[in-house]
Short mmCIF file of the C-alpha atoms (twelve columns), coordinates in Angstrom:
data_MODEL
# 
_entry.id   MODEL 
# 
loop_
_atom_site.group_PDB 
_atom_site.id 
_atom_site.type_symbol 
_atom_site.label_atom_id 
_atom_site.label_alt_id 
_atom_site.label_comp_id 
_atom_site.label_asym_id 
_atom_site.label_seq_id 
_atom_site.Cartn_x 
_atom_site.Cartn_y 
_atom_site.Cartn_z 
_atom_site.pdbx_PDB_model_num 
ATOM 1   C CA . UNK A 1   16.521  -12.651 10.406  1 
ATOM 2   C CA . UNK A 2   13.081  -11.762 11.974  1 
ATOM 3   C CA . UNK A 3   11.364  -8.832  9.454   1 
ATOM 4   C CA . UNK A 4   10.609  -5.269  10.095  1 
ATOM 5   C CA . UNK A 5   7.501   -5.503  10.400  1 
ATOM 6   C CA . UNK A 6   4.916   -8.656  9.818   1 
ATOM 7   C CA . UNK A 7   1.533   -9.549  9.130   1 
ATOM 8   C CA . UNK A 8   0.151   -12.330 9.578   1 
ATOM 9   C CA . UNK A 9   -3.277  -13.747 9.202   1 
ATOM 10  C CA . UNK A 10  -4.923  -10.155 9.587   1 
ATOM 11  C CA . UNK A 11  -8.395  -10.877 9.457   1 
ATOM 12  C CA . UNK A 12  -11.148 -7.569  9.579   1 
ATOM 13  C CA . UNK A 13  -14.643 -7.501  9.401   1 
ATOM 14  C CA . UNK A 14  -17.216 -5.277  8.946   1 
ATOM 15  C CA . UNK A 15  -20.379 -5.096  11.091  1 
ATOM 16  C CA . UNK A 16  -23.446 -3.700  9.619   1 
ATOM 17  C CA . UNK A 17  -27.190 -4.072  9.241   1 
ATOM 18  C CA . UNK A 18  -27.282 -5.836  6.618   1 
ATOM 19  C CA . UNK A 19  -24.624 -8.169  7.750   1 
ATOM 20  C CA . UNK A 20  -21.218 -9.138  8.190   1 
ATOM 21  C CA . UNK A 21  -18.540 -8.792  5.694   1 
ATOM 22  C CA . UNK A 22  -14.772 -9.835  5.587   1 
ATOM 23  C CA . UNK A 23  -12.932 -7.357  4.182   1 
ATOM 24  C CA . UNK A 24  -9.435  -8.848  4.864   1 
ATOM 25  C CA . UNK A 25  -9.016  -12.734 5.009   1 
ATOM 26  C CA . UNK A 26  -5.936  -14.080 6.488   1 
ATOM 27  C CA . UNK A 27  -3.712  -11.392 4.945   1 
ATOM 28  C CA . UNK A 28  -0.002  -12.309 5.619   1 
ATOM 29  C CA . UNK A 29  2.835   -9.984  4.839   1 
ATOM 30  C CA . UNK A 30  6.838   -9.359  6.148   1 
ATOM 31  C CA . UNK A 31  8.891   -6.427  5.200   1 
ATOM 32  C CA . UNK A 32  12.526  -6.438  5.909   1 
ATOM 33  C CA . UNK A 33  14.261  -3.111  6.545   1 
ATOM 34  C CA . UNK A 34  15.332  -0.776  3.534   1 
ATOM 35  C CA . UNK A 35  12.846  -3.003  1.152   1 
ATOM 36  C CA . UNK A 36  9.899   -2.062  -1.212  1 
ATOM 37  C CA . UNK A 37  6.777   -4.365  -0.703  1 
ATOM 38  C CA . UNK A 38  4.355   -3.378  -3.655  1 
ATOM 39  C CA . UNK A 39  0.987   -4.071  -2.929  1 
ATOM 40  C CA . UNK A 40  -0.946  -4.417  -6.345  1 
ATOM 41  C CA . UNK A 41  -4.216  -4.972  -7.541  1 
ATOM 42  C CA . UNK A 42  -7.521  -3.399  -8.649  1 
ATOM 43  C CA . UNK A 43  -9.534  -1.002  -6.953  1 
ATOM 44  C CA . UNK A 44  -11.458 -2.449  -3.886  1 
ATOM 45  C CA . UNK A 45  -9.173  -5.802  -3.817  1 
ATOM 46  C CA . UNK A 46  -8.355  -4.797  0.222   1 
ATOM 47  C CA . UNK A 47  -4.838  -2.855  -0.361  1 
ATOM 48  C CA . UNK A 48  -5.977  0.408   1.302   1 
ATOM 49  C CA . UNK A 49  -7.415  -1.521  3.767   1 
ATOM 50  C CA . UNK A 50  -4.200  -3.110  4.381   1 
ATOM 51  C CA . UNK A 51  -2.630  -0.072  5.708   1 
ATOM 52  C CA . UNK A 52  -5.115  1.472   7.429   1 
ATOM 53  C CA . UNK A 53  -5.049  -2.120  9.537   1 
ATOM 54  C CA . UNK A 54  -1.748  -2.100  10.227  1 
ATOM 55  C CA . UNK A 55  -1.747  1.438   11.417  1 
ATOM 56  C CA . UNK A 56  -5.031  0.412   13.414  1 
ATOM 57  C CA . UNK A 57  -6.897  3.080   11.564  1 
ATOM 58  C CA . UNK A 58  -9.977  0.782   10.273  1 
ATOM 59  C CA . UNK A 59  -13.207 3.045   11.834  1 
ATOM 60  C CA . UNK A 60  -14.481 1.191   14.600  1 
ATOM 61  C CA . UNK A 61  -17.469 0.899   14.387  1 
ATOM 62  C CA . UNK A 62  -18.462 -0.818  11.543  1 
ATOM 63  C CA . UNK A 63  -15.335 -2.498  11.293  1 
ATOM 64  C CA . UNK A 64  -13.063 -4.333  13.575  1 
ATOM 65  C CA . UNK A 65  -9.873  -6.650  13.259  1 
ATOM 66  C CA . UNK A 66  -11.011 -9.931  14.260  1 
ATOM 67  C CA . UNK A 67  -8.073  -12.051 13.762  1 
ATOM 68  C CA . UNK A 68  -3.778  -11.513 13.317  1 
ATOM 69  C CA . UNK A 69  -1.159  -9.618  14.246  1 
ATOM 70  C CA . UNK A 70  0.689   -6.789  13.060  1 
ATOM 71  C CA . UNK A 71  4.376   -6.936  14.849  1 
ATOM 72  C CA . UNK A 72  6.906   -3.996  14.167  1 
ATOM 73  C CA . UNK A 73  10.430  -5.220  15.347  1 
ATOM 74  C CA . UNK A 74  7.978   -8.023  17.531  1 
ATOM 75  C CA . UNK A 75  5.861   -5.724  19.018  1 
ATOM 76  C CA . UNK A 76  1.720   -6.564  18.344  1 
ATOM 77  C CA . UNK A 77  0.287   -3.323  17.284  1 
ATOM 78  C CA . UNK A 78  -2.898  -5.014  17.381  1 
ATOM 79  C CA . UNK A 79  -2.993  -5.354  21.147  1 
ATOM 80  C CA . UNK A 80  -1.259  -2.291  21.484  1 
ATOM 81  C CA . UNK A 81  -3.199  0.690   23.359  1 
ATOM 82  C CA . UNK A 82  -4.509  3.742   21.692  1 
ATOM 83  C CA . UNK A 83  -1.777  5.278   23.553  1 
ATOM 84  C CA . UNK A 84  1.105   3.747   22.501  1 
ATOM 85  C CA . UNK A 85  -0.112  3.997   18.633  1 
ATOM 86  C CA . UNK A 86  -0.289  7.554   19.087  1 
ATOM 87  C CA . UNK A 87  3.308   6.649   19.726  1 
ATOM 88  C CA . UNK A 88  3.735   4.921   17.076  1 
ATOM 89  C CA . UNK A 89  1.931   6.500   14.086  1 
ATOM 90  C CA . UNK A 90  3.886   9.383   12.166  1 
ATOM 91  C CA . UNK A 91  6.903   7.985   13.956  1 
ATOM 92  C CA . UNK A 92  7.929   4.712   13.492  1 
ATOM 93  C CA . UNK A 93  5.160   3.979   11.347  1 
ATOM 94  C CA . UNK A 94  3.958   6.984   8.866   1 
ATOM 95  C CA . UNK A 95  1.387   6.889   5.576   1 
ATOM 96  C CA . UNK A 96  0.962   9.045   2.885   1 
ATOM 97  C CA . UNK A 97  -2.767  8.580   2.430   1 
ATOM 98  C CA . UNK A 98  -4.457  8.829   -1.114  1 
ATOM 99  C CA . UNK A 99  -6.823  11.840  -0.820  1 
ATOM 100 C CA . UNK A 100 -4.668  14.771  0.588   1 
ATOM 101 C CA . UNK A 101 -8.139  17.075  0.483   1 
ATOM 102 C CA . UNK A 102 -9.685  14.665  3.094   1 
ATOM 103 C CA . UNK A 103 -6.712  13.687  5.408   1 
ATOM 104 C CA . UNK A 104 -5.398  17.851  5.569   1 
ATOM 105 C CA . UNK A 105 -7.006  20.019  8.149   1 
ATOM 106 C CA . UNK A 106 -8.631  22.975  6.182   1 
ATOM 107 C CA . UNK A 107 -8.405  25.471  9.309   1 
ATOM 108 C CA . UNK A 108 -4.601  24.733  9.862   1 
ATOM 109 C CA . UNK A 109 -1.738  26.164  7.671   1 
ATOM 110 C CA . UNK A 110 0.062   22.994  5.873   1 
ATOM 111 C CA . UNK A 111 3.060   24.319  7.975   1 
ATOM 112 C CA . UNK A 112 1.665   24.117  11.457  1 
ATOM 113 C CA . UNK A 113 0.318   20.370  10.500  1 
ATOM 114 C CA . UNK A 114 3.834   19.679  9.286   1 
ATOM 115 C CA . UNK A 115 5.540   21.180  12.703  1 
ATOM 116 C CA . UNK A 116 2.590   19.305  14.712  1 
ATOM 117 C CA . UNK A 117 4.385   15.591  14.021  1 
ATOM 118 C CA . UNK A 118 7.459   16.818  14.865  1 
ATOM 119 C CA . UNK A 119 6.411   18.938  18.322  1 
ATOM 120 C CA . UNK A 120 4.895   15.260  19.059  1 
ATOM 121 C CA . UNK A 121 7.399   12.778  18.392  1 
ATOM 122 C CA . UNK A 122 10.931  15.052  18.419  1 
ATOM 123 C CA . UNK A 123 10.428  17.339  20.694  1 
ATOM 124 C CA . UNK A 124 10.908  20.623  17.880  1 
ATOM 125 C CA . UNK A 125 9.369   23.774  18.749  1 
ATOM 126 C CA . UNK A 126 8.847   27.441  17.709  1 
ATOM 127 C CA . UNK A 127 11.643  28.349  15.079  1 
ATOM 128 C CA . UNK A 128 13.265  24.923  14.693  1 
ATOM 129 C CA . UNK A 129 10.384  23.271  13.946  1 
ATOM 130 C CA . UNK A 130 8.995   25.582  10.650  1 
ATOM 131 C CA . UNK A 131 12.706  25.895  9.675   1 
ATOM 132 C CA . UNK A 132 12.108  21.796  9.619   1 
ATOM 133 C CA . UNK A 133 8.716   22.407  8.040   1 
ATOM 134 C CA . UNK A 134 10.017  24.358  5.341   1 
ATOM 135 C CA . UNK A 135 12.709  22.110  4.313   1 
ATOM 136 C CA . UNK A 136 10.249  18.969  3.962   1 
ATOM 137 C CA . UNK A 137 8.306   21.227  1.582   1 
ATOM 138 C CA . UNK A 138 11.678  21.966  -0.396  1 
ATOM 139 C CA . UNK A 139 12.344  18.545  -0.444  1 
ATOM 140 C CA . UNK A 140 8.749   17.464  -2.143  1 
ATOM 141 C CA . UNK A 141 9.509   20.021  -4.650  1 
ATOM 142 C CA . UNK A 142 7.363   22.777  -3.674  1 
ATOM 143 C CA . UNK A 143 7.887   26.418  -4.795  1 
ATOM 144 C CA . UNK A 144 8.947   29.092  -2.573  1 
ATOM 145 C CA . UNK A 145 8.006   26.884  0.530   1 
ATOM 146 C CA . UNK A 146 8.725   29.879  3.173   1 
ATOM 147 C CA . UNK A 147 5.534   31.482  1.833   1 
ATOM 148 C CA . UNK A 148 3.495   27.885  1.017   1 
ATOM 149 C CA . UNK A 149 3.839   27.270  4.766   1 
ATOM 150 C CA . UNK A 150 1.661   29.522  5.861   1 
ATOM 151 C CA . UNK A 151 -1.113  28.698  3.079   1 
ATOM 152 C CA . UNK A 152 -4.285  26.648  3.999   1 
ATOM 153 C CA . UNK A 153 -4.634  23.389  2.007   1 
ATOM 154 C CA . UNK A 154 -7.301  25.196  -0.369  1 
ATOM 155 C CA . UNK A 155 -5.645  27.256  -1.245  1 
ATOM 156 C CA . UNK A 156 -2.845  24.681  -2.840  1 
ATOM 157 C CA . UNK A 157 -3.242  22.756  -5.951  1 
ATOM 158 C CA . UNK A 158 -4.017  19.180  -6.144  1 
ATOM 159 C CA . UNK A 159 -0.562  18.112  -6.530  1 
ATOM 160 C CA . UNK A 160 0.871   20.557  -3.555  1 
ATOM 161 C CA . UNK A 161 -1.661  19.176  -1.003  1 
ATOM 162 C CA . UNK A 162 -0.224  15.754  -2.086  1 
ATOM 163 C CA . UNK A 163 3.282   16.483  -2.155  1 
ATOM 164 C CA . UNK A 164 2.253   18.188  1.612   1 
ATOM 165 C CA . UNK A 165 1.070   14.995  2.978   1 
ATOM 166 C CA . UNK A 166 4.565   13.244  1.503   1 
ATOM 167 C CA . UNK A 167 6.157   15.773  3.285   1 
ATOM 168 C CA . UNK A 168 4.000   15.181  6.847   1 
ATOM 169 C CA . UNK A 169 4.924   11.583  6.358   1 
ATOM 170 C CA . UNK A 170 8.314   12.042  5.928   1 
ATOM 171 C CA . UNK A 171 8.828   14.854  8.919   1 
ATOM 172 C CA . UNK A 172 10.036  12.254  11.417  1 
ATOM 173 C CA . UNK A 173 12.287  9.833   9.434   1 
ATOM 174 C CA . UNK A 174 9.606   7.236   9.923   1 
ATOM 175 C CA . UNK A 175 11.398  3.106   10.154  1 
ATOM 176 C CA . UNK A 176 8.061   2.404   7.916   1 
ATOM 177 C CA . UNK A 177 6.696   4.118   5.498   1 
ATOM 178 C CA . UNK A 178 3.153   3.283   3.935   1 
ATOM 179 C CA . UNK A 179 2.347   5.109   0.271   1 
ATOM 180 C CA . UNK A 180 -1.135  4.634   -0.970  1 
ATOM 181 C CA . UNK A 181 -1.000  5.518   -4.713  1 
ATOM 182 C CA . UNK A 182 1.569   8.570   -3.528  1 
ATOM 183 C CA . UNK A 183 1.778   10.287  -6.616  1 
ATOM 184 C CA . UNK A 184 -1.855  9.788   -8.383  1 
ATOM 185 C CA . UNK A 185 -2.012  13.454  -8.544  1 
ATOM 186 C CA . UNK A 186 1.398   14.330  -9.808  1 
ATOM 187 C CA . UNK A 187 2.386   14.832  -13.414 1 
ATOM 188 C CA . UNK A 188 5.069   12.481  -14.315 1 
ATOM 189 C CA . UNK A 189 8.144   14.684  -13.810 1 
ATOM 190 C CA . UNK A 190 6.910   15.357  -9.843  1 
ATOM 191 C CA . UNK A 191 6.305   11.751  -10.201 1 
ATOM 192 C CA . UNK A 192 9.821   10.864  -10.888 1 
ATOM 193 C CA . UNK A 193 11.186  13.266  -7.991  1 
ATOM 194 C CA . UNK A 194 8.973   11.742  -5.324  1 
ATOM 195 C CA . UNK A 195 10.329  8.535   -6.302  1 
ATOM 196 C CA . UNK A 196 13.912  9.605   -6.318  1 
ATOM 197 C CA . UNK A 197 13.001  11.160  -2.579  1 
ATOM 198 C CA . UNK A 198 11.879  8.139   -1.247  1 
ATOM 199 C CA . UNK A 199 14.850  6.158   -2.819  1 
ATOM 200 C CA . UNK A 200 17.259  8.750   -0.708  1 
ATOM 201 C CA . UNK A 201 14.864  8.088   2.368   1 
ATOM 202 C CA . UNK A 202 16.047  4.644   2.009   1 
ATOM 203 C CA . UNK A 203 19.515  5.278   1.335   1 
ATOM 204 C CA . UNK A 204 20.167  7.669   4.147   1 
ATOM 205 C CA . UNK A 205 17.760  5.556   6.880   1 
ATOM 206 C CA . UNK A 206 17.066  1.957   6.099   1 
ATOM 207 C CA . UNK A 207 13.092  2.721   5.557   1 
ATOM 208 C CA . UNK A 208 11.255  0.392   4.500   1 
ATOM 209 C CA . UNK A 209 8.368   0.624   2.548   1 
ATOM 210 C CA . UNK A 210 4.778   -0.658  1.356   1 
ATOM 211 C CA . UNK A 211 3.860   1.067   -1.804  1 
ATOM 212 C CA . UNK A 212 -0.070  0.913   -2.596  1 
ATOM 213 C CA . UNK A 213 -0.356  0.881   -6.312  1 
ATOM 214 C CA . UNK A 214 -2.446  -0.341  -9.249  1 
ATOM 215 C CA . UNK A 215 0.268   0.729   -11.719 1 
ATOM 216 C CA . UNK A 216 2.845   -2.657  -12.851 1 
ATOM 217 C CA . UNK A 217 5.227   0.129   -14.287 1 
ATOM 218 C CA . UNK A 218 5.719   1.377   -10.786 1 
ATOM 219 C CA . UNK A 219 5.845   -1.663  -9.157  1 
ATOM 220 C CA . UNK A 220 8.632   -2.828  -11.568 1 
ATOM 221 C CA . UNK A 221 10.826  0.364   -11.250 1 
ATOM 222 C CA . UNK A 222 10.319  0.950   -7.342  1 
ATOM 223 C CA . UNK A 223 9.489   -2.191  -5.312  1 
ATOM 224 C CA . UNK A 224 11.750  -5.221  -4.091  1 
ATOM 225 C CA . UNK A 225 9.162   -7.762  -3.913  1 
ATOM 226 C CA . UNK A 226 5.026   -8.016  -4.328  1 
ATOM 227 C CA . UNK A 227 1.931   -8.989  -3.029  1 
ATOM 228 C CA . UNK A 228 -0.893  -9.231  -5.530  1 
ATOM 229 C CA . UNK A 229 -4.705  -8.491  -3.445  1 
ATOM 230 C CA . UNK A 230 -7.274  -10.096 -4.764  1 
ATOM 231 C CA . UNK A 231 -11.002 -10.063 -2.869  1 
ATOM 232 C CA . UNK A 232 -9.286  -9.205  0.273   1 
ATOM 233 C CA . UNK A 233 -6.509  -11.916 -0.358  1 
ATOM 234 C CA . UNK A 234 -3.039  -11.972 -0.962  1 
ATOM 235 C CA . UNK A 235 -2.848  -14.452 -3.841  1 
ATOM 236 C CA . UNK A 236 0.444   -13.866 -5.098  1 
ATOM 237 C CA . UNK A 237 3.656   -13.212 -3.576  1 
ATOM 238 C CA . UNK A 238 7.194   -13.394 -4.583  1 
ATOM 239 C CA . UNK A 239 10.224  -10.871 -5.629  1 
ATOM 240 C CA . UNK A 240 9.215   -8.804  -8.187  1 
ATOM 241 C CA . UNK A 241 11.664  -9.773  -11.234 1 
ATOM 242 C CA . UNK A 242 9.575   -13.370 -10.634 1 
ATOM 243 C CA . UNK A 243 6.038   -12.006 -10.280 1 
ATOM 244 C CA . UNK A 244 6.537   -10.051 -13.137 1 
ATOM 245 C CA . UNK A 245 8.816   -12.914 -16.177 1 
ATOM 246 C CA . UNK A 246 6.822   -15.883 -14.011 1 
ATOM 247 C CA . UNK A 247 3.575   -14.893 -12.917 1 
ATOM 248 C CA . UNK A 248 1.677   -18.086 -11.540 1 
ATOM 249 C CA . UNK A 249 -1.318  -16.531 -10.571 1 
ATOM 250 C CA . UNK A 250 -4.418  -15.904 -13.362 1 
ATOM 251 C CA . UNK A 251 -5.282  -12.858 -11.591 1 
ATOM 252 C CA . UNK A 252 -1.694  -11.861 -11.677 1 
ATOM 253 C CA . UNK A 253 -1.219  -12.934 -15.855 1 
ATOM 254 C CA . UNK A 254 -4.301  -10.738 -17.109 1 
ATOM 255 C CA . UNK A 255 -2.983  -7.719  -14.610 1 
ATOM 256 C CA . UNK A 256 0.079   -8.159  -16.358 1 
ATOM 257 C CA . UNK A 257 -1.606  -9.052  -19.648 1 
ATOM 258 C CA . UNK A 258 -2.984  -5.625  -19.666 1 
ATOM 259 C CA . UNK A 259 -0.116  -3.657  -20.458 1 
ATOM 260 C CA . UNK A 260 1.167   -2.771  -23.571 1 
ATOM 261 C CA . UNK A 261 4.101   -3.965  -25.008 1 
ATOM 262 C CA . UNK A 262 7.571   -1.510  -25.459 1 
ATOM 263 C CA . UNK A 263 9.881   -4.592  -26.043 1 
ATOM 264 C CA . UNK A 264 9.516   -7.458  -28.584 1 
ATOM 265 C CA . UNK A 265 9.189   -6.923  -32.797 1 
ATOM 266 C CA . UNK A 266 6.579   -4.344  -34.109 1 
ATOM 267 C CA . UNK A 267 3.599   -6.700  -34.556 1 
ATOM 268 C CA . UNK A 268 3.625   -7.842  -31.414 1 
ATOM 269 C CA . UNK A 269 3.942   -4.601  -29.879 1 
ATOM 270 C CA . UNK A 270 0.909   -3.619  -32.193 1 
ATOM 271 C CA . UNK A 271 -0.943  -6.564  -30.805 1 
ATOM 272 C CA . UNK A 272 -4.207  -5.814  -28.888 1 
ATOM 273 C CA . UNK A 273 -4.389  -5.301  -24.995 1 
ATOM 274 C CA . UNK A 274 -6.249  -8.246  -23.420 1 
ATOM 275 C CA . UNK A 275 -8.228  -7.757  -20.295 1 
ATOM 276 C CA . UNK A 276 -9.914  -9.523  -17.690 1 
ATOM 277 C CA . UNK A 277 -13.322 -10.333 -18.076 1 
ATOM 278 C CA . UNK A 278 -16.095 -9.059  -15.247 1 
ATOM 279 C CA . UNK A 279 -15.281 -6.827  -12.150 1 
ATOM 280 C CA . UNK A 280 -14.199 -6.990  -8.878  1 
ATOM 281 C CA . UNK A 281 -16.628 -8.626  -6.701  1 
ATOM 282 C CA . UNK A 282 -18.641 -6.608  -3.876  1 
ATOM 283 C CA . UNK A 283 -17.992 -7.874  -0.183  1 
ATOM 284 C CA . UNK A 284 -20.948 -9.049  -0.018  1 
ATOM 285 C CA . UNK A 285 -21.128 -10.996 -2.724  1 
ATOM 286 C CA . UNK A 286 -17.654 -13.085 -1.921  1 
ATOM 287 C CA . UNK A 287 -18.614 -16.506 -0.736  1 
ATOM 288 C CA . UNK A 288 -16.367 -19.294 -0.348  1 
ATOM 289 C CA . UNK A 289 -13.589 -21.006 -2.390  1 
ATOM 290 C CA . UNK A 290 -11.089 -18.455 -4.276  1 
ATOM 291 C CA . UNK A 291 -12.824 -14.798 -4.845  1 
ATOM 292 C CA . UNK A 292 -11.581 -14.987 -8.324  1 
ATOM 293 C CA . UNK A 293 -13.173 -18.323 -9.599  1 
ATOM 294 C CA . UNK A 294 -15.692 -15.518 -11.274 1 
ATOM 295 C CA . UNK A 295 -13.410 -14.372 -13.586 1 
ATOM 296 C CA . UNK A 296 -10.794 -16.762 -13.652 1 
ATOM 297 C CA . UNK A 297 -10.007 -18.571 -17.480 1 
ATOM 298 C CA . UNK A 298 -9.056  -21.545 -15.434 1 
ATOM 299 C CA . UNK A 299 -11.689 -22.376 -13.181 1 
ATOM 300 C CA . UNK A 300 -12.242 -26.062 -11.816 1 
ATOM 301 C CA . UNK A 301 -15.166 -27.438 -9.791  1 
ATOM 302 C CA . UNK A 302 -13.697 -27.416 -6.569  1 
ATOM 303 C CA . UNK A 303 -12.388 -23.269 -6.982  1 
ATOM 304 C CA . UNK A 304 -15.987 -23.182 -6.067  1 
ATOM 305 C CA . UNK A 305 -15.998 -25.026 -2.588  1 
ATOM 306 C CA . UNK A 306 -12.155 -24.698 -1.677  1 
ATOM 307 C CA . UNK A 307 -10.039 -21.686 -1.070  1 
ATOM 308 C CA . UNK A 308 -6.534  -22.797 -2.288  1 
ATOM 309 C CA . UNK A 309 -3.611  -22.600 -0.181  1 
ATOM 310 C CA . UNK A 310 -0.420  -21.007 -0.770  1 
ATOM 311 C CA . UNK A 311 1.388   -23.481 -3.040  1 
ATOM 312 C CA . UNK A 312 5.484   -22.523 -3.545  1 
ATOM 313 C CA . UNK A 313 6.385   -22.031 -6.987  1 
ATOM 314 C CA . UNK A 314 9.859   -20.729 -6.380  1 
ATOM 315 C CA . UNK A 315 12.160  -19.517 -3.462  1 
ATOM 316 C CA . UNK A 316 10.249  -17.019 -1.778  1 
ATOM 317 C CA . UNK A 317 7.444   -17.352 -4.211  1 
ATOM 318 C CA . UNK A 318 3.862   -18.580 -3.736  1 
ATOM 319 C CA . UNK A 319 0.822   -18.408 -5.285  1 
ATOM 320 C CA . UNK A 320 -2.884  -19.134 -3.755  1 
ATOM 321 C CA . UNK A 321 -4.116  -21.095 -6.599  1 
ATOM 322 C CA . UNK A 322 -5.331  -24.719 -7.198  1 
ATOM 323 C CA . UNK A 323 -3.455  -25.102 -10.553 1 
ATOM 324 C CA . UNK A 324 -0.089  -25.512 -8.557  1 
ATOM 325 C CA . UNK A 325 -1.660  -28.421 -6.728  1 
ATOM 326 C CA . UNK A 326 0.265   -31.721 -7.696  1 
ATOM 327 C CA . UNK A 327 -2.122  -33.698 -5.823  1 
ATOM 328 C CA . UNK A 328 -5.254  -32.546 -7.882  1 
# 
């Protein structure tokens, strides 16, 4: 069965005075409809970047995708016109972006940004379309949203500007749904609704969805299957019951390693938190073999020279890692 939507071997770079960077390195992805992809890993590993690639929203200049494709049911948004992604974004393909202060228009009522989406892509106007706006907002949990429609995003809290872009995303029933970090800003009972919202999205309309997070709890409760970003690599892949009882992956182990226990006997749940050594690496300080040789416990000589390919470790699941190498 051909996926949803795939990436493969995305590849963007960033062009600046001071030089050329890769942000994204072969990235390679599929998403099948009604499935979760969680896309996991620290902060500047190339997961926001992810999305705003496939929805071709990397600024251009500085950067640029110089390599891959990005097919939704075959098609290559990459050599897709502006035009037809117009099309396409908010509609087939919609995001919930991570700061709602930055991606809401502060001279436009959250309604009339809400009704905007729809006016574009279903053709609702006037009456039906705030009667529409309103109900997204009661969906996302928002009080009294026949008066919040008419408020300007400052004048909302942080957590109703980002249940306001959830409900902007969701307006037209998108096929593909992007979250970046969707509820950061949201106590954990909104938290919990949000989830069960996008859970009924799924339900009702076969969405899929990539969820952007850095939290493992999440990605155990919500996702299908996920992709571990590392450097602006995908170095782990694989359904998520088998990322998360057989992680192959060092980066993926001390991610993992870092959360605290709730099962086992008392002492080991009393046992202290490891943590991984170091920090992310700057682009411009990747060079070549595999971007986490710096930190990695496991490091061999040739980490430094090769980047290692994706070796299978199960059905469906790979790691990028030279200690799943038979040869060496």
């Amino acid at each position: 069965m051909v996926p949803l939507l795939e990436v493969e071997r995305l590849d963007v770079k960033f062009h600046t005075r001071r030089g050329t960077a890769t942000v994204l390195n072969e990235v390679c992805l599929s998403l099948d409809k009604g499935e979760t992809l969680g896309l996991v890993g620290e902060s500047g590993c190339g997961k926001s970047m992810t999305a705003l690639a496939i929805m071709r929203l990397i600024p251009c200049p500085p950067g640029k995708i110089c390599g891959g494709e990005v097919r939704l049911e075959g098609e290559n948004l990459v050599a897709a016109s502006e035009a037809r992604m117009r099309r396409v974004r908010g509609n087939a393909v919609s995001m919930i972006f991570q700061e709602p202060m930055t991606s809401l228009n502060p001279v436009f009522r959250v309604g009339e940004q809400i009704e905007e989406s729809l006016q574009l892509h279903k053709g609702l106007r006037g009456r039906h379309a705030r009667e529409r706006a309103i109900a997204m907002l009661k969906a996302v949990g928002i009080p009294a949203p026949e008066r919040r429609v008419d408020h300007y995003p400052h004048q909302l809290s942080g957590g109703m500007r980002q249940r306001v872009m959830i409900a902007m995303a969701l307006a037209c029933q998108p096929t593909v749904l992007i979250a970046d970090e969707p509820t950061t800003a949201l106590d954990v009972t909104v938290q919990a609704q949000i989830f069960d919202l996008l859970r009924d999205l799924q339900a009702k309309h076969g969405t899929a969805i990539i969820l952007i997070t850095h939290d493992m709890a999440t990605i155990a409760e919500m996702t299908d299957r996920v992709a571990v970003m590392y450097g602006g690599h995908v170095v782990e892949q694989g359904a998520t019951g088998d990322i998360l009882d057989h992680p192959a992956h060092p980066y993926t182990r001390g991610l993992i390693a870092c959360l605290p226990r709730v099962d086992g006997t008392p002492e080991e749940r009393r046992e202290p938190l490891t943590e991984i050594p170091g920090v992310v690496p700057s682009i411009w300080q990747l060079q070549t073999g595999c971007p986490f040789m710096q930190r990695c416990p496991s490091a061999m000589p040739h980490c430094a020279s090769d980047m290692p390919p994706a070796f299978p470790i199960a059905a469906g699941h790979w790691a990028a890692c030279w200690l799943h190498d038979a040869t060496k």
